[in-house]
C-alpha positions in Angstrom: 0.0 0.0 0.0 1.2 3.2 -0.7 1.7 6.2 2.0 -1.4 8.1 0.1 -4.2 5.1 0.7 -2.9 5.3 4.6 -3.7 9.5 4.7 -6.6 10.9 5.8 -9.1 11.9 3.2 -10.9 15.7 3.8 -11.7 16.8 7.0 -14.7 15.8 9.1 -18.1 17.1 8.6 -19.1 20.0 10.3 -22.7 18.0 11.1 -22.1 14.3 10.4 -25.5 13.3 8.4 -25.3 9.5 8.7 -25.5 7.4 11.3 -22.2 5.5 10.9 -20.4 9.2 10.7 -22.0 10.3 13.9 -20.5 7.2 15.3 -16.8 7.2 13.7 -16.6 11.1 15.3 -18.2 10.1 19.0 -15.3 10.9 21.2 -15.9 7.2 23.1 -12.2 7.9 24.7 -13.0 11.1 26.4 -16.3 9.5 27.9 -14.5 6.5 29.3 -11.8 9.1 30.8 -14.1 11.1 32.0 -17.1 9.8 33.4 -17.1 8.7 36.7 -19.2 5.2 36.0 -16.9 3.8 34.0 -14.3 3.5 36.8 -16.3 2.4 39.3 -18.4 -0.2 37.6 -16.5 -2.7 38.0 -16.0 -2.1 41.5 -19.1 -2.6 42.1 -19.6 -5.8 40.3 -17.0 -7.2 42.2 -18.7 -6.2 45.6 -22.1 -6.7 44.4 -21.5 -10.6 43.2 -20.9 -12.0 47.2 -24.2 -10.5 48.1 -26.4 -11.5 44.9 -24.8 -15.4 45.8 -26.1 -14.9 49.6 -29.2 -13.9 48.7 -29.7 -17.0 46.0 -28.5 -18.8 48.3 -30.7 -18.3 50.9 -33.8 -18.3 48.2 -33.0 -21.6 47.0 -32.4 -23.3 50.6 -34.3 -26.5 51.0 -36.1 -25.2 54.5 -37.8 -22.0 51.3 -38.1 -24.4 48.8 -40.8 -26.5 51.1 -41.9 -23.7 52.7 -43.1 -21.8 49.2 -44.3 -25.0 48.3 -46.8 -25.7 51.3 -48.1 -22.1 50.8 -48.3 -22.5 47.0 -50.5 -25.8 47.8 -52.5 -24.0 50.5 -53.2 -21.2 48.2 -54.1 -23.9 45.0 -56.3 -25.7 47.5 -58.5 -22.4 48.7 -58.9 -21.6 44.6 -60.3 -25.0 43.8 
């Protein structure tokens, strides 16, 4: 390839008019610099993921399980 095909061609549009311009000129790196989520999202997931595995497993516990299963019988019996 030639140093010419590797060049920019023009400048950018003023207004970019399709969609696929709009999203070749977002400034994605700025946002991810910037923007305080994107630093602490992961964070969070970490800390987040030992209290989402307490809770299911305190949901799926066998003592629940037959416990939502008596009152989903009482509640099938009282309809019928």
């Amino acid at each position: 390839m030639s140093d010419k095909a590797v060049e920019k061609v023009g400048r950018p549009m003023k207004y970019p008019y399709t969609f696929s311009a709009k999203i070749a000129q977002f400034p994605l790196k700025h946002y991810i610099q910037k923007q305080w989520i994107w630093k602490y999202y992961f964070v969070a997931f970490g800390l987040c993921i030992p209290v989402f595995y307490k809770i299911s497993k305190l949901a799926n516990s066998p003592e629940n399980k037959k416990k939502w299963a008596e009152s989903q019988a009482k509640e099938a019996a009282e309809h019928h």
